[in-house]
C-alpha positions in Angstrom: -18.8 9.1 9.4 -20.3 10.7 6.2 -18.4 11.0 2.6 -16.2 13.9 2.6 -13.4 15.6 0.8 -11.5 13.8 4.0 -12.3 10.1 2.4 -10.2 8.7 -0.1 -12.1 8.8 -3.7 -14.0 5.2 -4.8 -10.8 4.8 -7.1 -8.3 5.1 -4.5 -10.5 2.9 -2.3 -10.4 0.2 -5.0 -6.9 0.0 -5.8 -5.9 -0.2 -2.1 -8.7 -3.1 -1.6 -7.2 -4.6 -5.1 -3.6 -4.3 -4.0 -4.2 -6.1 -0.8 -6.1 -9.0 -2.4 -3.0 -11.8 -1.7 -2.4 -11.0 1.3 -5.8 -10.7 2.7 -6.4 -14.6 1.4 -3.0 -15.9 2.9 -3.9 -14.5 5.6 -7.8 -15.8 5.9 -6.2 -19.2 4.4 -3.9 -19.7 7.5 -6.5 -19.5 9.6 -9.1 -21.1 7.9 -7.6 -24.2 5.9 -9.8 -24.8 3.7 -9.5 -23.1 0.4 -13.5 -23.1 -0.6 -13.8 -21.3 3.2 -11.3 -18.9 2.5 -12.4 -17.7 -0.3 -15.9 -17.1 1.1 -14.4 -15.4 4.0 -12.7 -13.2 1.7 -15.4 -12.4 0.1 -17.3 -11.5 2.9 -14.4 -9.7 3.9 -14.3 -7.9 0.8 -18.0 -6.6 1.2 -17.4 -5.5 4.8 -14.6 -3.7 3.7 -16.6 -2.0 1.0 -19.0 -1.3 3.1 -17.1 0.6 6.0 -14.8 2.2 3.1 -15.9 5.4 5.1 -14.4 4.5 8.5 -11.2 4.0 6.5 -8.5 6.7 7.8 -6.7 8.1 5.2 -2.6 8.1 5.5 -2.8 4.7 8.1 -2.7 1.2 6.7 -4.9 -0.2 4.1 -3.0 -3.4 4.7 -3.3 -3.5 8.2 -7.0 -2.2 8.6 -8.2 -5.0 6.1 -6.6 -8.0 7.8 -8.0 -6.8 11.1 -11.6 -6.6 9.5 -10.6 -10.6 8.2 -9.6 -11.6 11.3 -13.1 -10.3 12.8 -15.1 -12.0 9.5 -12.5 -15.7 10.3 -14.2 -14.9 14.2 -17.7 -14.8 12.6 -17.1 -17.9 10.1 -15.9 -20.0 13.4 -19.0 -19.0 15.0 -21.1 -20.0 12.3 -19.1 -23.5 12.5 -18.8 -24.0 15.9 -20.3 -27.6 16.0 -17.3 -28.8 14.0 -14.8 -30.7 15.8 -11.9 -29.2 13.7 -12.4 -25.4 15.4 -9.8 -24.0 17.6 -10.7 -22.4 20.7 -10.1 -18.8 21.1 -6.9 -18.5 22.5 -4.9 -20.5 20.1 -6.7 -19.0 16.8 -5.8 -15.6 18.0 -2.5 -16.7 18.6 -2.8 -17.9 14.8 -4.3 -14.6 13.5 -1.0 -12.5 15.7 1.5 -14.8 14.0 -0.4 -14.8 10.6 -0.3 -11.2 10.3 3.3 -11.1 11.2 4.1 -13.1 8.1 1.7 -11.8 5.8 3.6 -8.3 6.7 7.0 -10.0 6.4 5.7 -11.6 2.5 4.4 -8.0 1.6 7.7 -6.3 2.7 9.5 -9.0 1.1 7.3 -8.4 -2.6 8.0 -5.1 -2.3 12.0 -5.5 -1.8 12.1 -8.0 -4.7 10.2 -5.3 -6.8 13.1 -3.2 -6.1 15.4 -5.5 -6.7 13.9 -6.5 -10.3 13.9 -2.9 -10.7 18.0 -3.5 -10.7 17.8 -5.4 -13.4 18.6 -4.6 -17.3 15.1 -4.7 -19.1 16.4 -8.3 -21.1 16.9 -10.2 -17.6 14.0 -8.9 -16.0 12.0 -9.9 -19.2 13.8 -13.2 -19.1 12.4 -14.1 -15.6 9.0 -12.5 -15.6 8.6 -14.9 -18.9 9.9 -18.0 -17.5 6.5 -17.7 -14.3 3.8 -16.6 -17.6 1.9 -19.7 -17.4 2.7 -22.2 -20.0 5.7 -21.1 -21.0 8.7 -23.2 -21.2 12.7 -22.8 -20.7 12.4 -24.4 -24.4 10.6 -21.4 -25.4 12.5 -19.2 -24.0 15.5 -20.1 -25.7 13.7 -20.0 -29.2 12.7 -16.8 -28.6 16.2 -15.5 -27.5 18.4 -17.7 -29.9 20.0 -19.3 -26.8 20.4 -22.8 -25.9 17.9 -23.9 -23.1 21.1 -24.6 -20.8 22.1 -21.1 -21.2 19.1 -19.7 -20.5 18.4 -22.3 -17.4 22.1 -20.7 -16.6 21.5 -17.4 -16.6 17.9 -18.3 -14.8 19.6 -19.6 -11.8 21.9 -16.9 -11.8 19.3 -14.3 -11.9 17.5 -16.0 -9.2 20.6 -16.1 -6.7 21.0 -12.5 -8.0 17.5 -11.5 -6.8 17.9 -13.5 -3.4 20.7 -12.0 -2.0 19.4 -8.5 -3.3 16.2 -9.2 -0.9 18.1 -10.3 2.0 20.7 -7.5 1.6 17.8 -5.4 2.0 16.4 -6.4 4.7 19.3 -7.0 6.6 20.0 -3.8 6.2 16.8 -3.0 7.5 17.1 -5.3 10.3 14.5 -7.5 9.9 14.8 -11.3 9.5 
């Protein structure tokens, strides 16, 4: 297929590929188990990706298309290793890769709920918790910075957490997923 007006632009391309970066390597990770492997199958993944961007069918699944292309470069990295002893045979790893995608789709449903449910929150909690997971920086810090004690702010932490959990599972219970 050639480039047309029909194929999403190089930007577009690259900020799907970008987005789906996590959930590409969980998914290569569960089937691969070694984190050095993975991340060569992703980037091989990666490059395969790029370099059928134009087989990419606008308005489907970016998600979806990519961790099929994985699955195919995890096939070609077992081949590649198939002296070692610690391979799977075919039927179990595609059982793997079926139940692998499954839960990378359940996680990425699950990030975007918990985006929507942060969403719910005033700007001063939602700042609260997305400073507490900045690398490096303490409850301690926290609590200077907001004149609190650090129990109050491990308090309202905990209660902001239980506040986003039953926000996600509300949601997709009302969804009716598990």
């Amino acid at each position: 297929m050639s480039r047309d007006s029909a194929t999403p632009s190089t930007d577009a391309f690259v900020q799907s590929l970008t987005a789906v970066q996590r959930r590409l390597y969980a998914y290569i990770r569960s089937l691969v188990f070694n984190s050095p492997d993975a991340e060569d199958v992703l980037q091989s993944t990666n490059q395969v990706l790029w370099t059928k961007r134009d087989e990419f069918e606008p308005g489907t699944d970016f998600g979806s298309w990519a961790v099929r292309v994985a699955y195919y470069e995890v096939l070609a990295f077992r081949k590649r290793r198939s002296g070692d002893r610690h391979v799977f045979d075919d039927a179990v790893m595609a059982q793997m890769a079926d139940n692998s995608a499954e839960s990378c789709a359940r996680i990425g449903d699950r990030q975007a709920m918990l985006e929507e449910c942060l969403d719910q929150l005033s700007p001063e909690h939602r700042q609260t918790l997305r400073q507490r997971y900045q690398p490096g920086v303490s409850i301690a810090d926290i609590a200077s910075e907001q004149g609190r004690s650090e129990a109050a702010v491990s308090q309202l932490l905990f209660r902001l957490r239980n506040r986003m959990m039953e926000c996600v599972e509300e949601k997709m219970s009302r969804e009716g997923r598990p």
